[in-house]
C-alpha positions as CSV (number, residue, x, y, z in Angstrom):
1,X,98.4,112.8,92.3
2,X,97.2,110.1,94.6
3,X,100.1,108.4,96.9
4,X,98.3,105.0,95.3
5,X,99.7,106.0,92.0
6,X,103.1,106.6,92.7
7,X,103.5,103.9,94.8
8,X,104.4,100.4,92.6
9,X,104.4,97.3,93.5
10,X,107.6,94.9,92.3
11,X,107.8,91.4,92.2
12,X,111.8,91.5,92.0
13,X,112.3,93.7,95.4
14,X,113.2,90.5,97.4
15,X,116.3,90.7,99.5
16,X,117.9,87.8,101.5
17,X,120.1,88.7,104.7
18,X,122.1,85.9,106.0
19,X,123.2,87.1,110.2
20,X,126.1,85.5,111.7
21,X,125.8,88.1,114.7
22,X,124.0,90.5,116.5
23,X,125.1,92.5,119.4
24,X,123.2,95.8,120.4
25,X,122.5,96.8,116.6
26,X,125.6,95.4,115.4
27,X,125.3,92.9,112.8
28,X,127.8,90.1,111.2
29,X,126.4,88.9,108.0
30,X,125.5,89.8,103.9
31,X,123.2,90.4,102.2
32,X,121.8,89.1,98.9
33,X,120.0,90.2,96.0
34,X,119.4,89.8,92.0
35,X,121.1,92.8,91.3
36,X,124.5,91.5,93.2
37,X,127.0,89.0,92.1
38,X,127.4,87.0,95.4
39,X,127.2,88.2,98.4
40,X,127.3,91.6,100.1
41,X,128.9,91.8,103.7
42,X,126.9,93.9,106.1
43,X,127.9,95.6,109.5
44,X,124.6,97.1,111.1
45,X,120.8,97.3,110.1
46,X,121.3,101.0,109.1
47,X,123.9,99.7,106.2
48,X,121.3,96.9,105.5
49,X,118.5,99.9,104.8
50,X,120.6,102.1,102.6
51,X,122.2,99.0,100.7
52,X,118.6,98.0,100.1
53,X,117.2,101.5,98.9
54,X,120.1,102.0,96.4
55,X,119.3,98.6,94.9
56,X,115.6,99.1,94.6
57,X,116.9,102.8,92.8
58,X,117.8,100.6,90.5
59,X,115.1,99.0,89.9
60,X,112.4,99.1,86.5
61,X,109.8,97.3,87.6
62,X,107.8,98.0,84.4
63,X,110.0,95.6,82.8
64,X,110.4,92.0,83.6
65,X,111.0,91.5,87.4
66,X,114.2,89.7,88.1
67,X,114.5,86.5,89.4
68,X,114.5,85.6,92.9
69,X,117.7,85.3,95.1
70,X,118.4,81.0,96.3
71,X,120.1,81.4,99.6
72,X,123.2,79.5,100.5
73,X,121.4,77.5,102.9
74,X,124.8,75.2,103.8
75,X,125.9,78.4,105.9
76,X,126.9,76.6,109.4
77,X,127.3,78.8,111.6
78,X,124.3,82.1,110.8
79,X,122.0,82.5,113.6
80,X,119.2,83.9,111.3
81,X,118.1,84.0,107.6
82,X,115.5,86.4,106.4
83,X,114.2,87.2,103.8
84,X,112.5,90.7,103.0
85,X,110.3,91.9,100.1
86,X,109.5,95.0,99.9
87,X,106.7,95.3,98.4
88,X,105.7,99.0,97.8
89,X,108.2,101.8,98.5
90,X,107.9,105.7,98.5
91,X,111.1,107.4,99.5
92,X,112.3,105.5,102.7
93,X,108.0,104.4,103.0
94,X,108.4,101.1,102.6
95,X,105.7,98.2,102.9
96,X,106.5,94.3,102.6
97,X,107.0,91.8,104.7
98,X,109.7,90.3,106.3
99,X,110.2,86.4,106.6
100,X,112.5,84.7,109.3
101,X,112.8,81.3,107.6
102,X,114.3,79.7,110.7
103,X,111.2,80.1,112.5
104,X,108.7,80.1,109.4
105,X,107.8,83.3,110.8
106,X,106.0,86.3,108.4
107,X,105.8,89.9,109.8
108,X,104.4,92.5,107.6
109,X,105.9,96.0,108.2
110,X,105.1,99.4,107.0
111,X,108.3,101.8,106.7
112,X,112.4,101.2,107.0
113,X,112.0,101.8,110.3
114,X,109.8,99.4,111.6
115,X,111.9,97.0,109.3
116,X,114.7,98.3,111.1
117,X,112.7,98.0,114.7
118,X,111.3,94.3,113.8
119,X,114.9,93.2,113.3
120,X,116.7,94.6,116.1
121,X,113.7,92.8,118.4
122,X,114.1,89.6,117.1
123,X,117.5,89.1,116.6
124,X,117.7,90.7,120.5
125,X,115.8,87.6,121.1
């Protein structure tokens, strides 16, 4: 079986990540998405990742997608907000794009790990 066919795309596989802080991979903030009522508090990118993979697991996108997270834009005192759709996703091969909508910046990235990599860079910033 070609890796095309088993990889699907999903218009509901859109995350938002609100960071209050960032220090050396350590991350104040949560994390939102359809399949959550409110929002999830995250410590690190790593938790970020794995929260993310079990809720695409979850996933049918054969069936209507869900519908898009609004962001709690009032937040006063986050430092970033992001938002990442992911796109197509194989195991931990992930591609989609993340969008830092502070900046109105769109990076595309190819696997968890670059997501992971883009993050730590920017927020480093």
């Amino acid at each position: 079986m070609m890796l095309r066919e088993k990889m699907i795309p999903c218009l509901s596989r859109e995350a938002v990540v609100t960071v209050i802080s960032y220090h050396q991979g350590v991350m104040d903030g949560y994390l939102q998405h359809p399949r959550l009522r409110g929002k999830e508090r995250i410590w690190s990118l790593s938790q970020m990742v794995l929260l993310l993979n079990s809720l695409l697991d979850l996933e049918d996108c054969l069936n209507s997608p869900l519908p898009l997270v609004h962001p709690d834009c009032q937040e006063p005192e986050r430092i970033a907000l992001f938002h990442i759709q992911i796109l197509f996703r194989e195991h931990y091969t992930w591609q989609g794009r993340l969008i830092w909508k502070d900046r109105n910046q769109e990076i595309v990235f190819h696997s968890a790990i670059e997501l992971i990599q883009m993050l730590d860079e920017l927020l480093a910033e």
